[in-house]
C-alpha positions as CSV (number, residue, x, y, z in Angstrom):
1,X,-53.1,-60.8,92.2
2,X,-49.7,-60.0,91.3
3,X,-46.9,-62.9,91.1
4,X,-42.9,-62.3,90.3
5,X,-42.8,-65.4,87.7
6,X,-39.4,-64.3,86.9
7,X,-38.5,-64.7,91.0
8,X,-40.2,-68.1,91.0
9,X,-38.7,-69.3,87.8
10,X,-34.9,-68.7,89.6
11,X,-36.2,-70.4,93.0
12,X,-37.4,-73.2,91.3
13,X,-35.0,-75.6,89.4
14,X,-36.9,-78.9,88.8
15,X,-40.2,-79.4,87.1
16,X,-42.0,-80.7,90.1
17,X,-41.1,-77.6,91.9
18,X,-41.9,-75.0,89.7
19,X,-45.7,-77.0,88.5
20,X,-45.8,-77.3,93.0
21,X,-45.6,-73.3,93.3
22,X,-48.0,-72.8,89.8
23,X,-50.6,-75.4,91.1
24,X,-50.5,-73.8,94.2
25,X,-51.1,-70.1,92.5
26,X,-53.8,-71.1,90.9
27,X,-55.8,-72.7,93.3
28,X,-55.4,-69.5,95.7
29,X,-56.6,-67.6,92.3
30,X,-59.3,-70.0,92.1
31,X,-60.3,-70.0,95.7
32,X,-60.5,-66.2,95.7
33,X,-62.0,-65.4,92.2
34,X,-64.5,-68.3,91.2
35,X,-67.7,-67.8,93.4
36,X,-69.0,-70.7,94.8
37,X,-72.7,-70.6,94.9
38,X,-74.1,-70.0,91.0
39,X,-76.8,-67.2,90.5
40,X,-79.6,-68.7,88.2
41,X,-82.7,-66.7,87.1
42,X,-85.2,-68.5,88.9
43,X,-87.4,-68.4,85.0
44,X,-85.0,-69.8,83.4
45,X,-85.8,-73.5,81.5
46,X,-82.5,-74.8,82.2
47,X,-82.2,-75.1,85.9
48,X,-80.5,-78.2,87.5
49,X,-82.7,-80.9,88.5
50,X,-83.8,-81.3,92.5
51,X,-82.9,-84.8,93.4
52,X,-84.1,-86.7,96.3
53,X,-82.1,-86.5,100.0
54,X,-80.0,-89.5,99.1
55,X,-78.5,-88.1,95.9
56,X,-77.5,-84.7,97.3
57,X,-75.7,-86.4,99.9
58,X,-73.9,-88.4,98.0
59,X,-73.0,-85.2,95.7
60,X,-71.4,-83.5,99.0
61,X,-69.7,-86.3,99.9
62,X,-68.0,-86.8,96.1
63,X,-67.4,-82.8,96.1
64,X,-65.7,-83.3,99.8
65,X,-63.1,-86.4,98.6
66,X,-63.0,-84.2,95.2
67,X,-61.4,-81.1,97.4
68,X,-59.5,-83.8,99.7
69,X,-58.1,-85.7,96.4
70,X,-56.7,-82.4,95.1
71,X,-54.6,-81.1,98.3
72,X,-53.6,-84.6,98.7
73,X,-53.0,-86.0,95.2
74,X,-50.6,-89.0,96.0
75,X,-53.1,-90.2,98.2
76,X,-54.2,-93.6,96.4
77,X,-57.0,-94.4,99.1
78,X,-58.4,-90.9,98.7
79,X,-58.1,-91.7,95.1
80,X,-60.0,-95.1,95.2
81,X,-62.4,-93.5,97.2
82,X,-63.2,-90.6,95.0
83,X,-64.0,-92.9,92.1
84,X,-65.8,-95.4,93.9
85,X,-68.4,-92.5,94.6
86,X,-68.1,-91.4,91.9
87,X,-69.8,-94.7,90.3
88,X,-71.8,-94.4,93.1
89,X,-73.1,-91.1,92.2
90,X,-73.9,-91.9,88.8
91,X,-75.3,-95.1,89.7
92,X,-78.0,-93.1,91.9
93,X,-78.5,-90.6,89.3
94,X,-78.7,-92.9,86.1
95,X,-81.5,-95.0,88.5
96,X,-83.5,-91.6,89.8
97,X,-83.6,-90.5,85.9
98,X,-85.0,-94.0,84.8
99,X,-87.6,-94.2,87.2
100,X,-88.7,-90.7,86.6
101,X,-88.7,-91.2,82.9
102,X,-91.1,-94.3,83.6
103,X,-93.4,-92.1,86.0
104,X,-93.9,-89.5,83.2
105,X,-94.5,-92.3,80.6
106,X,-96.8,-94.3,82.7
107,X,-98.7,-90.6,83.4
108,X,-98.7,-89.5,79.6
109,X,-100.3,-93.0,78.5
110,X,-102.7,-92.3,81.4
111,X,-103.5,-89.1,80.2
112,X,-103.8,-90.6,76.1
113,X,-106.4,-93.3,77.3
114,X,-109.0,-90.7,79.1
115,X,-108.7,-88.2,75.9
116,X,-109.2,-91.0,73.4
C-alpha cells in the first residue's frame, strides 16, 4: 500500500479533512492486513474461555454496533447503544465467572471431605 501523503497533505486544508482521509487509510490498511480469525495452538494453556450460547451472542452483537459505531461515529444512538452492551456484556461475563468459580469451589471442598 502506497499513499502520496504529500498529494493529500495539498488536497486537504482543515484538520477534519486531512484526520477524514488518514482514518480512512488506515482502516482500509487494517481491513486488508489484520487477519480476522486468530490461529491458537490448540496445546496451549492460555486459550480463551468457551462461554455459554448467551454470552457469544451478546459478543457478536457488541463487535457488530463496535464496527457500526466506527463508520458512523457522530451517531449518539449507535453510541448509547454500544455501551449499553457493553455493560451488558460484562454484566454476563462477570456473573458466568462467579458462578463458575463457586462450581469449582463447591467441587474442590467435595473432593477435601472424601480424601480426609
Amino acid at each position: 500500500m502506497n499513499y502520496d501523503w504529500n498529494g493529500m497533505m495539498m488536497v486537504n486544508f482543515t484538520a477534519d479533512s486531512l484526520w477524514a482521509d488518514v482514518s480512512q487509510i488506515l482502516q482500509c490498511a487494517l481491513k486488508e492486513f489484520v487477519p480476522i480469525t486468530v490461529c491458537r495452538n490448540s496445546t496451549s494453556k492460555c486459550a480463551l474461555a468457551k462461554y455459554p450460547a448467551q454470552i457469544r451472542a451478546a459478543v457478536k452483537r457488541k463487535q457488530y454496533l463496535w464496527k457500526l459505531h466506527k463508520s458512523h461515529p457522530c451517531d449518539v444512538t449507535i453510541s448509547n447503544s454500544y455501551r449499553r452492551l457493553q455493560a451488558e456484556c460484562q454484566k454476563l461475563i462477570r456473573d458466568y465467572e462467579i458462578k463458575r468459580e463457586e462450581r469449582n469451589q463447591s467441587q474442590q471442598h467435595w473432593q477435601i471431605l472424601f480424601i480426609c
